[in-house]
MARDORO-882245 format. One record per residue (C-alpha): x, y, z; residue in three letters. Coordinates in pm, whole numbers. Example, Ala and Ser with C-alpha at 12.3 -4.5 7.8 and 13.67 -1.06 7.14 Angstrom:
BEGIN
> X | Y | Z | r
> 1230 | -450 | 780 | ALA
> 1367 | -106 | 714 | SER
//
This chain:
BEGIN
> X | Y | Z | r
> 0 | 0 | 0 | UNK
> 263 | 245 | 49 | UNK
> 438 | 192 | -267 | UNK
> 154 | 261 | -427 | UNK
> 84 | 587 | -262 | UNK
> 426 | 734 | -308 | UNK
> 371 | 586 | -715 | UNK
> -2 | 756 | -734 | UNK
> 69 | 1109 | -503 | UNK
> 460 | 1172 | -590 | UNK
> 523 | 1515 | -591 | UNK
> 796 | 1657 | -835 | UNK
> 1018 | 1933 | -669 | UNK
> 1198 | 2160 | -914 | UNK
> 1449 | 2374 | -751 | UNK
> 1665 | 2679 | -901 | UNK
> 2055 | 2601 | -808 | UNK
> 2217 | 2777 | -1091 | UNK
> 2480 | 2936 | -893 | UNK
> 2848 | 2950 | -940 | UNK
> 3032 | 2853 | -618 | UNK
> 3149 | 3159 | -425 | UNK
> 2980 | 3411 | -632 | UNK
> 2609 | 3418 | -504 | UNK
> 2739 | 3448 | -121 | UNK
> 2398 | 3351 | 125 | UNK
> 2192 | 3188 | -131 | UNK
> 2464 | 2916 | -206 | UNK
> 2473 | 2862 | 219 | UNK
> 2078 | 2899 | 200 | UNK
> 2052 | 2609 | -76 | UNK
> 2325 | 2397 | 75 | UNK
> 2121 | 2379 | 389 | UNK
> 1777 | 2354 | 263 | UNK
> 1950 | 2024 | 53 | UNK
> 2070 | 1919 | 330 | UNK
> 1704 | 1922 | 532 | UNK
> 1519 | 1764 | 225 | UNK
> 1736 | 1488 | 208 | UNK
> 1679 | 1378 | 550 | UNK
> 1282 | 1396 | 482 | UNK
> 1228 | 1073 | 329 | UNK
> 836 | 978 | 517 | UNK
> 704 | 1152 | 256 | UNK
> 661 | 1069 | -160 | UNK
> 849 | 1383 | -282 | UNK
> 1125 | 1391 | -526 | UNK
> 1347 | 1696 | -518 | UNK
> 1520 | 1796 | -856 | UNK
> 1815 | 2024 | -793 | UNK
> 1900 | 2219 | -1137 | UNK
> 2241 | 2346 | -1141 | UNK
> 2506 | 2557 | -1405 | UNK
> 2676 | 2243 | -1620 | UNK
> 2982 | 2171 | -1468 | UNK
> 2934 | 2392 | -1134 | UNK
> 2772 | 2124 | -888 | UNK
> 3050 | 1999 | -693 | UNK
> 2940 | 2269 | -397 | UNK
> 2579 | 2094 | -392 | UNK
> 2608 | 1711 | -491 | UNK
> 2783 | 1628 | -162 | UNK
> 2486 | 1713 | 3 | UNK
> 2202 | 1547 | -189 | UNK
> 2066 | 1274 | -43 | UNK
> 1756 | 1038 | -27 | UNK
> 1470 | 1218 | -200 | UNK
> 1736 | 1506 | -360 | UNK
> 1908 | 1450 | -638 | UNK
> 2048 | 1699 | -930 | UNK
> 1829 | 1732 | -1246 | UNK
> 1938 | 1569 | -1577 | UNK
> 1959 | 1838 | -1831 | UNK
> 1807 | 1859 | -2197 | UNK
> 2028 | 1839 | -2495 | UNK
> 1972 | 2191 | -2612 | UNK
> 1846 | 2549 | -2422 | UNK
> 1627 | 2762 | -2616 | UNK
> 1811 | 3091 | -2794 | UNK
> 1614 | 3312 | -2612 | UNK
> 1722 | 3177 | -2248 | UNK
> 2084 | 3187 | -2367 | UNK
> 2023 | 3569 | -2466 | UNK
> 1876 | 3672 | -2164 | UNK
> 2008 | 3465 | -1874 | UNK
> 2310 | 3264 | -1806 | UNK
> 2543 | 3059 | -2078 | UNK
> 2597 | 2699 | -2038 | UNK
> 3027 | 2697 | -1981 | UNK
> 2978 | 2473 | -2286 | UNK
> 2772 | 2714 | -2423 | UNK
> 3056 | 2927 | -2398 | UNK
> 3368 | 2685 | -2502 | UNK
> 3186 | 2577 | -2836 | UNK
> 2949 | 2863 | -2982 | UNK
> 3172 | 3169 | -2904 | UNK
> 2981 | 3348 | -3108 | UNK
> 2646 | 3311 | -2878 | UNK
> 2894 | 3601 | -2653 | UNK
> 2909 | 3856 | -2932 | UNK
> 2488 | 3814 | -2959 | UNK
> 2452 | 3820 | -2604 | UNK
> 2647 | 4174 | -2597 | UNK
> 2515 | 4321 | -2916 | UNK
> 2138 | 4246 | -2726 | UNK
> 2257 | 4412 | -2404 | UNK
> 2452 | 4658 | -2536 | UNK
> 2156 | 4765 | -2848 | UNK
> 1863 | 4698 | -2559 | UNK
> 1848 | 4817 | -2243 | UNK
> 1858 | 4568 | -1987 | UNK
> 1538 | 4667 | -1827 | UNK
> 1323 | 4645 | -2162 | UNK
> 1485 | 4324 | -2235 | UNK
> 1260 | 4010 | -2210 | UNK
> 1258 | 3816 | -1912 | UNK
> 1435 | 3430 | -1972 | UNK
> 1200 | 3228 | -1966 | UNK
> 1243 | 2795 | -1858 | UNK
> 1445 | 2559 | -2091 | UNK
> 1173 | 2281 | -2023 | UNK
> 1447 | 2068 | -1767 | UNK
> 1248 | 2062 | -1480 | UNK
> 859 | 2121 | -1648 | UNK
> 992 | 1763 | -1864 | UNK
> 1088 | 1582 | -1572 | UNK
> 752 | 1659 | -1440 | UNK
> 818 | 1927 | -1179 | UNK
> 454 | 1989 | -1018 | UNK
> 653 | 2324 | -824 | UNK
> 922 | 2517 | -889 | UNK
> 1144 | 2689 | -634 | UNK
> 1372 | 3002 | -705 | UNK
> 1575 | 3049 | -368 | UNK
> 1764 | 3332 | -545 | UNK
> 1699 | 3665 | -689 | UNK
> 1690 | 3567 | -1014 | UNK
> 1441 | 3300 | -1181 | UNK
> 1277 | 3221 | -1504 | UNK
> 916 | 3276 | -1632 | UNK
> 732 | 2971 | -1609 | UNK
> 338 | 2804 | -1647 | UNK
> 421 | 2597 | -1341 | UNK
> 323 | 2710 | -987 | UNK
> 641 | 2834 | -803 | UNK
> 810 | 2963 | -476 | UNK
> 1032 | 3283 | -564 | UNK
> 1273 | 3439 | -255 | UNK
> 1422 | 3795 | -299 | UNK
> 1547 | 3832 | 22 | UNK
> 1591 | 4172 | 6 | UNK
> 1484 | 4498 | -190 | UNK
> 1813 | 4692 | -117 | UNK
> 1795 | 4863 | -447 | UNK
> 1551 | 5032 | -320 | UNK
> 1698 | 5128 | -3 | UNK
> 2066 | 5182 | -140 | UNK
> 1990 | 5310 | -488 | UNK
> 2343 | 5475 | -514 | UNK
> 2514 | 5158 | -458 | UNK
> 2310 | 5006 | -834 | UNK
> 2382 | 5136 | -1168 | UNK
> 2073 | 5262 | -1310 | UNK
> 2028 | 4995 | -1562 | UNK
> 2099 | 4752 | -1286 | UNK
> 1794 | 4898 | -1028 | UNK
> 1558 | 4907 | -1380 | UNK
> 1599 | 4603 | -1385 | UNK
> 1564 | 4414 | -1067 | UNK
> 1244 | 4624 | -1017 | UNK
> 1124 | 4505 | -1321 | UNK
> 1256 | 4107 | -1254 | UNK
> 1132 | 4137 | -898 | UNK
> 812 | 4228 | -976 | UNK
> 742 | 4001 | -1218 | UNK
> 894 | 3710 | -1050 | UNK
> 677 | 3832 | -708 | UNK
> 325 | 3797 | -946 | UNK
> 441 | 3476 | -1111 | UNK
> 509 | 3291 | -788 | UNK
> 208 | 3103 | -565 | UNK
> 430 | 3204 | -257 | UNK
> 669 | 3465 | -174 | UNK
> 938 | 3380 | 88 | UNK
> 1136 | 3580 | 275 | UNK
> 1328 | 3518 | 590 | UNK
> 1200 | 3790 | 863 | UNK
> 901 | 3983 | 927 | UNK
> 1062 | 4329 | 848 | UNK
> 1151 | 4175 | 528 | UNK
> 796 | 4074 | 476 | UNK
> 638 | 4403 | 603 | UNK
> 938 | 4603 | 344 | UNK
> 814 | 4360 | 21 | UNK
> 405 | 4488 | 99 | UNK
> 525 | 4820 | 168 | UNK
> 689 | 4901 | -133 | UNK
> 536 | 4644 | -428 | UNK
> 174 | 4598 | -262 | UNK
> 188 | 4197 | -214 | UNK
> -56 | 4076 | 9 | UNK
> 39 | 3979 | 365 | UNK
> -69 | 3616 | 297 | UNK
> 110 | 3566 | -18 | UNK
> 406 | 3631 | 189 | UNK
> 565 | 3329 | 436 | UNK
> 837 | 3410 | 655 | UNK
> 1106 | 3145 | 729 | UNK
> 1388 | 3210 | 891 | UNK
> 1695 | 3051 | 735 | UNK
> 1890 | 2849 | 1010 | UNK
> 2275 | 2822 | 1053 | UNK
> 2427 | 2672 | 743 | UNK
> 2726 | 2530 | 957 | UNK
> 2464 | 2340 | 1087 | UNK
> 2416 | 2115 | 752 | UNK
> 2808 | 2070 | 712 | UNK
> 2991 | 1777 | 840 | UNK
> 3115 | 1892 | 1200 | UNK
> 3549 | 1909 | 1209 | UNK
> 3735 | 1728 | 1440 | UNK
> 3991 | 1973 | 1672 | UNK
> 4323 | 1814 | 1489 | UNK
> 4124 | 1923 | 1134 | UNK
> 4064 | 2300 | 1282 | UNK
> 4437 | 2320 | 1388 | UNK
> 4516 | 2219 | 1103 | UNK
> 4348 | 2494 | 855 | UNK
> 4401 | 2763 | 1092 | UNK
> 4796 | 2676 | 1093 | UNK
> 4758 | 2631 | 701 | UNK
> 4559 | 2992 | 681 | UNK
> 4828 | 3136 | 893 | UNK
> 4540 | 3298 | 1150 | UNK
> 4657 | 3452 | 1436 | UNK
> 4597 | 3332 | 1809 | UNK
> 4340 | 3575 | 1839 | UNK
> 4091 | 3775 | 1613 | UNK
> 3749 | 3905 | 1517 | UNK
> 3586 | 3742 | 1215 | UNK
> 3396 | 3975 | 910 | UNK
> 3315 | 3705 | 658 | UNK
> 3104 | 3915 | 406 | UNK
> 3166 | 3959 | 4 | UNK
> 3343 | 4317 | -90 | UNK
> 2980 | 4490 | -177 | UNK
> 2946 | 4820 | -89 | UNK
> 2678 | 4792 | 167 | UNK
> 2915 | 4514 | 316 | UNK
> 3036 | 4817 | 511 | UNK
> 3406 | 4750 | 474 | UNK
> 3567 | 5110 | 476 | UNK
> 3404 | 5206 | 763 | UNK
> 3501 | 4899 | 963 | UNK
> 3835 | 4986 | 871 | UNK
> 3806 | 5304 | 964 | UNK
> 3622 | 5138 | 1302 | UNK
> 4018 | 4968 | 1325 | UNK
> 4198 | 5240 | 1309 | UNK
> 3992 | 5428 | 1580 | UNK
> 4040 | 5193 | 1863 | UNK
> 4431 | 5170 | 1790 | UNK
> 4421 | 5549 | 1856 | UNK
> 4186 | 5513 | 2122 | UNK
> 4247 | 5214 | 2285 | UNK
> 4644 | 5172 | 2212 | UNK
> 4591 | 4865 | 2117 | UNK
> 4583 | 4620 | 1783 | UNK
> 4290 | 4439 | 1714 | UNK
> 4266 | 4202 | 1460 | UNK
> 3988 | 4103 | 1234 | UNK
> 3963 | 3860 | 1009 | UNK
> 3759 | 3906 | 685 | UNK
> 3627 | 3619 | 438 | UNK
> 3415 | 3622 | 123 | UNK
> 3461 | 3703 | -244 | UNK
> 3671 | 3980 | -377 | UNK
> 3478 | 4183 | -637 | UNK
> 3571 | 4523 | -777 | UNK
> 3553 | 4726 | -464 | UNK
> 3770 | 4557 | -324 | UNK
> 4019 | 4809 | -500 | UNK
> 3902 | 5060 | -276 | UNK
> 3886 | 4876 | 16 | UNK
> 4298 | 4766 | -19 | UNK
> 4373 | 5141 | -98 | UNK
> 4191 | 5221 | 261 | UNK
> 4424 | 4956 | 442 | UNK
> 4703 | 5095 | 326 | UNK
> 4611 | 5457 | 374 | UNK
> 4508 | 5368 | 771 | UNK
> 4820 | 5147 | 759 | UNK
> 4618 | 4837 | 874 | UNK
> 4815 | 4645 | 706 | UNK
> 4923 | 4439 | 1032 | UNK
> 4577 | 4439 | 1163 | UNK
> 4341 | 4265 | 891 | UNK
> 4335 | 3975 | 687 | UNK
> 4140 | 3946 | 350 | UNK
> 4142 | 3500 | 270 | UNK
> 3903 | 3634 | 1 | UNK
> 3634 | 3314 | -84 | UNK
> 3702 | 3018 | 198 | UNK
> 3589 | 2647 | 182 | UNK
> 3300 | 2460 | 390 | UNK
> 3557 | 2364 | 596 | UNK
> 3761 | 2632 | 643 | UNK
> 3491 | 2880 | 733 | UNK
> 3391 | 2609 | 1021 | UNK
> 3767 | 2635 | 1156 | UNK
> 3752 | 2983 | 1134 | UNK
> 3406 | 3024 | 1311 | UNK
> 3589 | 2805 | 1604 | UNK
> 3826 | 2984 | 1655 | UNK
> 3715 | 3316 | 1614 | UNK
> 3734 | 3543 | 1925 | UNK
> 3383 | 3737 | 1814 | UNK
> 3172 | 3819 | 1524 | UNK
> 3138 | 4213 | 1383 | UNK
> 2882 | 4244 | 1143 | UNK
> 2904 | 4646 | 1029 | UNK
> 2680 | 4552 | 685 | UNK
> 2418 | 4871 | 616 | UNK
> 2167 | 4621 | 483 | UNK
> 2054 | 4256 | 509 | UNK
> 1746 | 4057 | 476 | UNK
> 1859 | 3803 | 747 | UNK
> 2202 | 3775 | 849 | UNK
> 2368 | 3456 | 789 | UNK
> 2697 | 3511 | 953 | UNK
> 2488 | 3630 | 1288 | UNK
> 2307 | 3255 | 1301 | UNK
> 2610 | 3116 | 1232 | UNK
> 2765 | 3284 | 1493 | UNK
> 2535 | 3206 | 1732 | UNK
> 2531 | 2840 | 1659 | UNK
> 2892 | 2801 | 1771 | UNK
> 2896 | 3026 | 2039 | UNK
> 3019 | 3292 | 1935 | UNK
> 2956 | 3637 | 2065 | UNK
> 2814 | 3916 | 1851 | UNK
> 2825 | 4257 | 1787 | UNK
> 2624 | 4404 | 1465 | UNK
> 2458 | 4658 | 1269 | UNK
> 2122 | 4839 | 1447 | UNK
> 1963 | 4880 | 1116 | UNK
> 1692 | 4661 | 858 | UNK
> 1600 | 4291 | 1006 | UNK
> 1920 | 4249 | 1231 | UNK
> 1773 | 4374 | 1556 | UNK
> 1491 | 4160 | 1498 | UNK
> 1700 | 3879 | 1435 | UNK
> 1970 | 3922 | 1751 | UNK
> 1718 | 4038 | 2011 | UNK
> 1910 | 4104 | 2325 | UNK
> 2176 | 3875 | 2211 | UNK
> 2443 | 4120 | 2051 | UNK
> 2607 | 4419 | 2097 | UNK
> 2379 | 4660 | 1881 | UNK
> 2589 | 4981 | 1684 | UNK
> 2521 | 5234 | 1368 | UNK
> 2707 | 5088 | 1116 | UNK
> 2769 | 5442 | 944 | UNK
> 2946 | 5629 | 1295 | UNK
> 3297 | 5413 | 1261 | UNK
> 3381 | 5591 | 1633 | UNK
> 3039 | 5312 | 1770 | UNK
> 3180 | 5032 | 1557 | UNK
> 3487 | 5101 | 1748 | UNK
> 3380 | 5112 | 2101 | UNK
> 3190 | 4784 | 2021 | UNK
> 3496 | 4615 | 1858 | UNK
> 3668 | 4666 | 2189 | UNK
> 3410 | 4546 | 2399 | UNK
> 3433 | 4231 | 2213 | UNK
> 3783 | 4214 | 2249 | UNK
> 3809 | 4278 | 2644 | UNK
> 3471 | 4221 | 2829 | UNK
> 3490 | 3849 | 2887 | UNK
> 3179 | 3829 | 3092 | UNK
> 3015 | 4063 | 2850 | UNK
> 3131 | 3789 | 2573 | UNK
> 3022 | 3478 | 2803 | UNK
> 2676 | 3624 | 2804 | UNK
> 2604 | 3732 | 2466 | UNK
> 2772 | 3406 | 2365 | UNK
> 2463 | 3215 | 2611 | UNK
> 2197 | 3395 | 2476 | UNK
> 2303 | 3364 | 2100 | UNK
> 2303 | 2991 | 2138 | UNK
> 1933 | 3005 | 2295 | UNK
> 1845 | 3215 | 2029 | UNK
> 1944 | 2977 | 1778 | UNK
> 1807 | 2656 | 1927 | UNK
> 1469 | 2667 | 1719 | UNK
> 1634 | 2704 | 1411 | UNK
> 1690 | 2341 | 1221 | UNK
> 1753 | 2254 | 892 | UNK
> 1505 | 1920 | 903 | UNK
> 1218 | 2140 | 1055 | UNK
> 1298 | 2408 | 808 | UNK
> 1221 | 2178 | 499 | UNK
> 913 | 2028 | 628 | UNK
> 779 | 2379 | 625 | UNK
> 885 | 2432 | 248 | UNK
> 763 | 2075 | 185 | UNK
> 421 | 2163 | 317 | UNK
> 432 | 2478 | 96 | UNK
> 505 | 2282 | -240 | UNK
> 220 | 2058 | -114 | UNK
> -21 | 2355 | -36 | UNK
> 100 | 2471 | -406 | UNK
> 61 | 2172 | -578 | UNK
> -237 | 2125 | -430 | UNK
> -101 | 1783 | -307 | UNK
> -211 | 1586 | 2 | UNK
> -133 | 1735 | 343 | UNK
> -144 | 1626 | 672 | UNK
> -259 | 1831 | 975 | UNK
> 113 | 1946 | 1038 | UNK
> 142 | 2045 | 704 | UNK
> -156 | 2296 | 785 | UNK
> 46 | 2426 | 1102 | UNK
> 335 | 2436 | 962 | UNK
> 175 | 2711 | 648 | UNK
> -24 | 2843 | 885 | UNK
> 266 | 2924 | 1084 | UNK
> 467 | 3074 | 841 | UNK
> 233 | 3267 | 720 | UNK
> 167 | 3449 | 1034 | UNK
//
């Protein structure tokens, strides 16, 4: 009897991984973890597809198990998804002349007239009965879908997007936000932000807060930590920024925060900074040098599963200057290993740290400052926001997190559900 109802009710789980390892920052941790929770959720009939870029799934396949498994893709794309959205690497090695197209198009056509990409058929011919975009971008498709935004910081930090850039995610956004069955984001002043500003209604709009994605990775054994730290050449102690070089990211004025309590404070605090180097990061080096922090932080640039774990570990305390963030990723993480934090008083972060961080602006450099050093002296200031981050943190789990999306791909599908599939929507949609 059972085989039979998984054959007669499976459900078909499409789900948007097209990411590049390293580039996408969050969403790559976000999609690692929710993998990680849908494999372990096999008492149900669901299959989850997992579509990635050709040749760029290493950072996922190690963590699909069970139900999850990556999607087998077509022969061909269609022209028009190739024009508008991302090239296949083979795409690129064999039809070189698909690139001079692609630019002539973007160059001729603005980018916010151009015409949405629309689905190559992968995951509609393998049956997909939902579709999930956990990024900002998607594809315009007849099935029923879940699209996540995160964030509308165009909106918020317009100088920081060319204007062709803020055309068009508001136009992409939009569209993607009326397409999708469900809109998710990950805290309530997210949620209240997305009605504000593009009219959704309050319950087309689920909030799920993302837990830790250090949680989903295979825990390191103390040789293993020793070992990375010694091979990353990390001092004995530090303060840990792991945050791509974007502008909101906050970097100059955290290293204008350094410099401040070495004049202040006499002393030399170190910190620690991860994440991907774009073109800001220019800027950012010509700042060190100018403050002659050279001695005093660290850029690793983009860092491993593993290595970010070591560093977490061993991390003396988390500062979090960004000027804008949906969630907060590094903050959960944080928590989760016991780390104390101090962050940025501004979008969903107070929400998210309630009395269990050291709260700053992130644009007066002199409070960044003061904070730093309380991090770096006030031990049984540290012990306690280190106590409460942990509690905060203690409802947040991967497994419990999918069985909410599962129940949402149900609702969407219009699928089967059990009574705590109805808590578990009603819940989120609260």
């Amino acid at each position: 009897m059972r085989s039979r109802h998984r054959a007669e009710h499976q459900l078909v789980v499409g789900i948007d991984a097209r990411l590049r390892s390293g580039q996408p920052g969050g969403v790559e941790q976000f999609t690692i973890g929710l993998a990680s929770g849908l494999s372990r959720l096999e008492d149900g009939p669901e299959q989850y597809l997992f579509l990635t870029l050709p040749g760029e799934d290493a950072w996922l396949s190690r963590h699909l198990h069970g139900p999850c498994k990556l999607a087998s893709r077509p022969r061909r794309m269609r022209t028009r998804q190739w024009i508008t959205g991302t090239l296949p690497r083979r795409a690129v090695e064999f039809a070189p002349w698909l690139l001079r197209i692609r630019g002539i198009v973007r160059t001729v056509i603005p980018s916010a007239l151009q015409r949405l990409p629309t689905s190559d058929g992968t995951l509609e011919s393998a049956g997909a009965g939902v579709l999930h975009f956990p990024q900002q971008s998607a594809f315009l498709t007849p099935v029923p879908s879940i699209y996540q935004p995160w964030d509308l910081q165009h909106l918020h930090l317009p100088d920081f997007f060319p204007s062709d850039v803020h055309a068009a995610r508001e136009r992409s956004y939009k569209e993607y936000c009326r397409q999708a069955g469900l809109v998710v984001v990950a805290s309530h002043w997210a949620k209240s932000d997305l009605m504000k500003h593009y009219g959704l209604r309050a319950e087309k709009i689920a909030v799920i807060p993302v837990p830790p994605p250090l949680a989903a990775y295979e825990p390191l054994s103390d040789s293993k930590v020793s070992d990375i730290v010694g091979r990353l050449g990390l001092p004995d102690r530090f303060l840990f920024y792991p945050a791509q070089t974007w502008e909101h990211k906050n970097h100059l004025r955290l290293l204008e925060a350094l410099a401040i309590t070495r004049t202040r404070y006499r002393a030399d605090i170190l910190v620690v900074c991860s994440g991907r180097q774009n073109d800001h990061f220019r800027e950012i080096e010509k700042e060190v040098n100018r403050l002659g922090l050279e001695r005093q932080v660290r850029f690793l640039g983009f860092v491993s599963q593993d290595e970010v774990q070591a560093i977490y570990r061993r991390s003396h305390g988390l500062i979090f200057p960004s000027l804008f963030e949906g969630w907060g990723l590094p903050v959960v993480e944080a928590f989760f290993v016991g780390l104390p934090v101090a962050c940025a008083r501004v979008t969903s972060l107070p929400e998210l740290v309630g009395d269990a961080a050291l709260l700053f602006d992130p644009r007066e450099p002199s409070g960044i400052a003061d904070a730093m050093w309380r991090l770096w002296t006030e031990d049984p200031l540290r012990q306690k926001l280190a106590e409460r981050g942990v509690d905060r943190v203690k409802g947040l789990d991967w497994p419990y997190t999918a069985r909410i999306y599962r129940a949402q791909y149900r609702r969407l599908a219009r699928q089967p559900m059990h009574s705590d599939d109805l808590e578990l929507v009603s819940e989120s949609l609260a």
